[in-house]
C-alpha angles and dihedrals in degrees: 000000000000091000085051094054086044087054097046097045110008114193094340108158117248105231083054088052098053084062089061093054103047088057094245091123107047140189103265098045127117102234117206114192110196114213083003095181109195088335102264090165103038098067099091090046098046089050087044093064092251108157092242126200119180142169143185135159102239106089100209087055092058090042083055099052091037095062088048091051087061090046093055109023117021098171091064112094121244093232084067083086121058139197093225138115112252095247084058107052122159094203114115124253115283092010109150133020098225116038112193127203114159126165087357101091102069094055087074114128094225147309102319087046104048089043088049087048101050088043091057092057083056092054110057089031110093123231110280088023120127129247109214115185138153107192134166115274144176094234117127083346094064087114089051112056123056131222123260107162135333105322088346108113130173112240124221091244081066092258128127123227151165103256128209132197132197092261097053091047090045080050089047099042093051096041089055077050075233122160120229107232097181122027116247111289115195124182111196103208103220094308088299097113131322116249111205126201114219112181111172124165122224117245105258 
């Protein structure tokens, strides 16, 4: 049973998943993930017939997703996944319903480049289309990770991230005149760093 599910869904991250489930991402919708890496998260929705787009800038990676993709979902054209940063997509406006960016937030070098990232993921989701990210934060974890430089902050585990709070992502949030559709939810991984859940929804 466990290797079925593995197979199913491989690595997907939980609180992705619970979107899924709660039929928030729904068969039928064009899926973007944003820094998709190999496409950890997209298995379930390539083998579940989702139309998927994805980019990253590194280029194995996309290699990588871009051979599963063929696995699990040959139809689908190679050019659906692109070698780009996430503050450079190619991808028309409103061009997917759900926009994904987890764990890809946080790897932004400061300020300009989190907000052009962020606005990015805007721009390619359709109104009324959902923003789904986990990113790195400070919350519950704010004694244990040191200032480098702006909102960089070394990490206990020895990393170095862009770090949010919950009153940057309330001023973002607000500024995108997006609507929060789930409340924060922030895990704190054995005192090691804080991963923080941020769903909002795109006025229609």
């Amino acid at each position: 049973m466990t290797a079925h599910l593995r197979d199913q869904f491989g690595e997907i991250d939980i609180y992705l998943f619970d979107q899924f489930l709660r039929g928030r991402i729904r068969p039928g919708m064009r899926l973007l993930d944003a820094g998709c890496g190999e496409g950890r998260n997209l298995i379930y929705a390539l083998g579940a017939g989702y139309e998927v787009f994805g980019c990253d800038a590194d280029a194995s990676a996309i290699e990588a997703a871009r051979r599963l993709t063929a696995r699990l979902a040959p139809s689908l054209p190679p050019d659906n996944f692109r070698v780009e940063p996430v503050e450079h997509m190619t991808f028309p406006d409103a061009h997917a319903d759900v926009v994904l960016a987890s764990a890809v937030l946080h790897f932004a070098a400061d300020d300009r480049q989190f907000r052009a990232m962020v606005n990015e993921c805007w721009r390619v989701l359709r109104p009324g289309g959902l923003l789904f990210t986990r990113l790195a934060s400070s919350i519950g974890s704010e004694h244990l990770v040191r200032q480098v430089a702006g909102r960089r902050f070394r990490l206990p585990d020895g990393s170095a991230r862009y770090l949010v709070d919950a009153a940057l992502l309330d001023d973002v949030t607000e500024g995108l005149g997006a609507t929060l559709i789930d409340p924060l939810k922030t895990t704190v991984v054995q005192d090691q760093r804080s991963m923080t859940t941020w769903v909002v929804r795109k006025p229609a």
